[in-house]
SEBAMAR-750571 format. One line per field, with one value per residue: x, y, z of N, C-alpha, C, CB in turn; residue in one letter. Coordinates in steps of 0.05 Angstrom, whole numbers. Each point is the difference from the previous one (the first is absolute). Last residue first. Glycine has a CB too. Layout:
! SEBAMAR-750571
n_u	c(X/...)
n_v	c(Y/...)
n_w	c(Z/...)
ca_u	c(X/...)
ca_v	c(Y/...)
ca_w	c(Z/...)
c_u	c(X/...)
c_v	c(Y/...)
c_w	c(Z/...)
cb_u	c(X/...)
cb_v	c(Y/...)
cb_w	c(Z/...)
residu	c(A/...)
//
This chain:
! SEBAMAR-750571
n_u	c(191/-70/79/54/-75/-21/90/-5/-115/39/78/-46/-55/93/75/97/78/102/25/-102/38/89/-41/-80/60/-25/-34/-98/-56/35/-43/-76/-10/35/-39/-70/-71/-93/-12/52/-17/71/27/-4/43/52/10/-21/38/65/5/16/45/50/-1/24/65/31/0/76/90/80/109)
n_v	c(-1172/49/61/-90/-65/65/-8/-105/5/85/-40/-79/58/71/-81/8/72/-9/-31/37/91/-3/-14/82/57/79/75/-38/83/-36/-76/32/59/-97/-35/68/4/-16/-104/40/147/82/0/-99/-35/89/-6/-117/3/69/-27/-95/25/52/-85/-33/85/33/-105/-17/26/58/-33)
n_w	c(-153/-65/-35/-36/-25/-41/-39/-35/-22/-45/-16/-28/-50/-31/2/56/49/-9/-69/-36/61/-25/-81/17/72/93/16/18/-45/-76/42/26/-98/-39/40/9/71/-57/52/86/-3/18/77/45/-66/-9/110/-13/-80/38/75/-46/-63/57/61/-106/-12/93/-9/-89/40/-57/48)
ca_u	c(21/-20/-19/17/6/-11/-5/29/-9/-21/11/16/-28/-15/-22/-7/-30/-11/22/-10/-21/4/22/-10/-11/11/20/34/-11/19/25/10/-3/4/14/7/33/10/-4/22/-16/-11/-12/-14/-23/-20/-2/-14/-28/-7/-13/-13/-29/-9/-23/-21/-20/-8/-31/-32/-18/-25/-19)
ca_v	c(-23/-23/19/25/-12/-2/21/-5/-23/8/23/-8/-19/18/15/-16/-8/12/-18/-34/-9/0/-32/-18/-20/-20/14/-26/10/22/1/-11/25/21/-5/-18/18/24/-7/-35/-29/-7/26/20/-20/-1/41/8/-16/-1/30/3/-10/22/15/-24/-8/26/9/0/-32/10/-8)
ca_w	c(18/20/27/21/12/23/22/21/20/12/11/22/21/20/-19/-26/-3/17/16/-8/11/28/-3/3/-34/-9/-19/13/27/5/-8/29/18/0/5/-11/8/-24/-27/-20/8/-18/-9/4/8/-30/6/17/-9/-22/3/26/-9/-19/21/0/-30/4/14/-9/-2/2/-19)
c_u	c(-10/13/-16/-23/17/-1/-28/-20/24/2/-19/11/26/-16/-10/-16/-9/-22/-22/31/2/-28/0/8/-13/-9/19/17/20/-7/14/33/1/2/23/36/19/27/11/-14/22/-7/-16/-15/-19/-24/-12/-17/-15/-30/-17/-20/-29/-26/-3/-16/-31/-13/-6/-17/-29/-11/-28)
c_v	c(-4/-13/-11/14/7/-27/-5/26/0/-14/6/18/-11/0/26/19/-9/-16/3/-9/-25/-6/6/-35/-14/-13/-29/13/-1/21/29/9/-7/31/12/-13/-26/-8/20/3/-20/-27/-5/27/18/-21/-7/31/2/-4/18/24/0/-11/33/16/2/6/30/11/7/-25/8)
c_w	c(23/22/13/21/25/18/19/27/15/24/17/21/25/26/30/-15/-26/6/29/16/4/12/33/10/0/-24/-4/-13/24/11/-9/-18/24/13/-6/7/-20/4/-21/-26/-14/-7/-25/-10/21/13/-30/-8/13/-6/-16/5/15/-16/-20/18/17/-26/-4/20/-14/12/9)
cb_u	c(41/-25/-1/39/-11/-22/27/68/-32/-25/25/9/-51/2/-25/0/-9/18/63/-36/-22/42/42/-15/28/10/0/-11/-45/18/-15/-43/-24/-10/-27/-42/-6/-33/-37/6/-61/16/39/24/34/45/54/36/12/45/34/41/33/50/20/24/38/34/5/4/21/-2/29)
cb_v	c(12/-13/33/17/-20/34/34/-8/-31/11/16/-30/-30/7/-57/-47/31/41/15/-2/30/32/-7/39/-3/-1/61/-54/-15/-12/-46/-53/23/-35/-28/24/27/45/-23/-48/16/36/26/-25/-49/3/38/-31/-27/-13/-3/-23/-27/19/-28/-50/-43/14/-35/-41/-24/35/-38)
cb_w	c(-16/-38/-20/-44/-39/-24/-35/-50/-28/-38/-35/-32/-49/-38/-44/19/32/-11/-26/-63/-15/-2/-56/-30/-16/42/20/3/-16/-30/-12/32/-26/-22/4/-33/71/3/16/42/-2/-7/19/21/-5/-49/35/30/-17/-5/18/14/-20/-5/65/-6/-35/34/40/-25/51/-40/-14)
residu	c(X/X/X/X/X/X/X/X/X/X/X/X/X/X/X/X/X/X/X/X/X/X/X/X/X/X/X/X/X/X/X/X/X/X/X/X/X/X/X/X/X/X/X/X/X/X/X/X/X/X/X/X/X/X/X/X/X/X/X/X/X/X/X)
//
């Protein structure tokens, strides 16, 4: 059975590599998801919102 982390670390990267090239405010949720080559329904299983994602990675990288 999956458990989700190879979703959650495509997401993850995803959003990293857009949130750099074009900032958290241009970068939409939508275009994490299919950057991820994942659905939306997998986002939101994942993260609530955009603002949560954000804060999970820089939280990673601040660690």
């Amino acid at each position: 059975m999956r458990d989700g982390s190879e979703t959650k670390e495509r997401i993850e990267n995803a959003a990293l590599t857009l949130f750099v090239k074009r900032g958290i405010a241009e970068t939409s949720i939508r275009q994490i998801a299919k950057t991820a080559k994942v659905s939306l329904g997998a986002m939101y299983n994942h993260y609530k919102s955009k603002d949560e994602l954000a804060e999970v990675l820089f939280a990673e990288l601040f660690h």
